[in-house]
C-alpha positions in Angstrom: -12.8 -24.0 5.4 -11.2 -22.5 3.1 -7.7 -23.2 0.9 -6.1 -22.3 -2.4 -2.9 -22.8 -4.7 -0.9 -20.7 -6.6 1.1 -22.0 -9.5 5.0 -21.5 -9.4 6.2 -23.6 -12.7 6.6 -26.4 -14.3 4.0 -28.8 -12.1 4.7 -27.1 -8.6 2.1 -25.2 -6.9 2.2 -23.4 -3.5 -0.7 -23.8 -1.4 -2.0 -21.9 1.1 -4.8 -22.7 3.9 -7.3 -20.7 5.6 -5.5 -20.9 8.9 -2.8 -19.1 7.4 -0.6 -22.6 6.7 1.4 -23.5 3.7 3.4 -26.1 1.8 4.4 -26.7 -1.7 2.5 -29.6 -3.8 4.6 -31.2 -7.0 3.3 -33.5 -9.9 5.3 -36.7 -10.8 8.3 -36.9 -13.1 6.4 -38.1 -16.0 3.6 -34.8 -15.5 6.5 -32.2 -15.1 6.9 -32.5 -11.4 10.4 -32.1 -9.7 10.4 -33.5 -7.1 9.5 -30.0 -4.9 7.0 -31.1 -2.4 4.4 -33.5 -1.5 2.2 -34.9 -4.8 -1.3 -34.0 -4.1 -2.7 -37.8 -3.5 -0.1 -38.2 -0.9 -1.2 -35.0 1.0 -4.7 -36.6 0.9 -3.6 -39.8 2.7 -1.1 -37.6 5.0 -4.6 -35.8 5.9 -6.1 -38.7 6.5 -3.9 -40.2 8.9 -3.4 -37.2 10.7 -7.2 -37.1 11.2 -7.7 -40.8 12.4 -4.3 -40.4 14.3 -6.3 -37.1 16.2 -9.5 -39.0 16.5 -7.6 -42.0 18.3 -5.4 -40.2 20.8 -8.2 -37.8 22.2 -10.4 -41.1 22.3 -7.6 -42.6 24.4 -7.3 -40.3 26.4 -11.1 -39.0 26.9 -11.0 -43.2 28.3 -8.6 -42.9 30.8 -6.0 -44.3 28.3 -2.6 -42.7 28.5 -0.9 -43.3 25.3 3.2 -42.3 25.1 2.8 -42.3 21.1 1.1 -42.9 18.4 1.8 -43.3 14.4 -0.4 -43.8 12.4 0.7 -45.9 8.5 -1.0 -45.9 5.5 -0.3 -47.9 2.5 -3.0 -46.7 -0.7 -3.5 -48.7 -3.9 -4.9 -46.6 -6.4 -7.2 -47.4 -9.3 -5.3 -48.3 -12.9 -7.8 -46.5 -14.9 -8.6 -42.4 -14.6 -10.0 -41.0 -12.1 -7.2 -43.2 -10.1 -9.4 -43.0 -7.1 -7.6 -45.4 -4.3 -9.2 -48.4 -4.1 -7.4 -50.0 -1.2 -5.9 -49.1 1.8 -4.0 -50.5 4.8 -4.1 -48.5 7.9 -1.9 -49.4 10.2 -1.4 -47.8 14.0 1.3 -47.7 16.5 0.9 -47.0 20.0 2.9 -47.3 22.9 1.8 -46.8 25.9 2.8 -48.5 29.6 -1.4 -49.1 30.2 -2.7 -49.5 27.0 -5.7 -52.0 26.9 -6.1 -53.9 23.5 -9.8 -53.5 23.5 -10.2 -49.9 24.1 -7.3 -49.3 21.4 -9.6 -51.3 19.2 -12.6 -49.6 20.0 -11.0 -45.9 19.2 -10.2 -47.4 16.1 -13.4 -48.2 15.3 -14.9 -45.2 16.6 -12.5 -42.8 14.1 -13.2 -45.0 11.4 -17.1 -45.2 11.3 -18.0 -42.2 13.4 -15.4 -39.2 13.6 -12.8 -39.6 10.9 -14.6 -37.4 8.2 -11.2 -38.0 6.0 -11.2 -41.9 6.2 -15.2 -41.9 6.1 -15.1 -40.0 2.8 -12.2 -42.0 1.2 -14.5 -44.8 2.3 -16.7 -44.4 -0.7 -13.9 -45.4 -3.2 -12.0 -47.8 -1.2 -11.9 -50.3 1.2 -10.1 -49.7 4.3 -8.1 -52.2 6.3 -7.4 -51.1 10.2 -4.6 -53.0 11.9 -2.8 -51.6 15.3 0.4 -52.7 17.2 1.0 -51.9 21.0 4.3 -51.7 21.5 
């Protein structure tokens, strides 16, 4: 896997993925940033709910779960002294779904969070990570 940025100015950067994907990153106000694109911590947590959110749907559906949709939440607190790793954060699912069973929701869950989710594994070692679904 492969990625890289490019700086454009002030605290924006383009970046550009392997796959051939891009998007433009920003810095906050008070670092110069403009408001451009997504600051780089957020992208991390967009990542990692995107890969939990992919881990729980194929899950589902590998167990005869049909699920309509799926969002996946994320609420980080991050540490108040440098590196501000995140320390905390709140995960929370929505599914719908007219089958859903609670338990098998529950148990992709915890299968994307302590087996496939390489993302929320790896934030694991900095923070603690609170799963909470809805079935709607």
């Amino acid at each position: 896997m492969q990625v890289e940025v490019t700086w454009l100015d002030a605290a924006a950067f383009a970046g550009q993925t392997g796959s051939g994907h891009s998007l433009v990153l920003d810095g906050p106000p008070e670092g110069g940033g403009t408001g451009r694109g997504m600051r780089p911590m957020e992208l991390l947590l967009l990542g990692m709910a995107a890969c939990t959110a992919y881990d729980v749907v194929s899950i589902l559906r590998k167990s005869k779960q049909e699920p309509d949709a799926c969002r996946v939440e994320v609420q980080g607190e991050r540490a108040d002294t440098v590196p501000h790793v995140f320390t905390e954060l709140r995960v929370r699912f929505i599914l719908s779904g007219e089958k859903l069973q609670h338990k098998a929701v529950a148990r992709a869950i915890q299968l994307s969070s302590e087996k496939y989710c390489s993302a929320s594994i790896m934030l694991g070692k900095t923070a603690r990570i609170r799963h909470e679904f809805e079935i709607r």
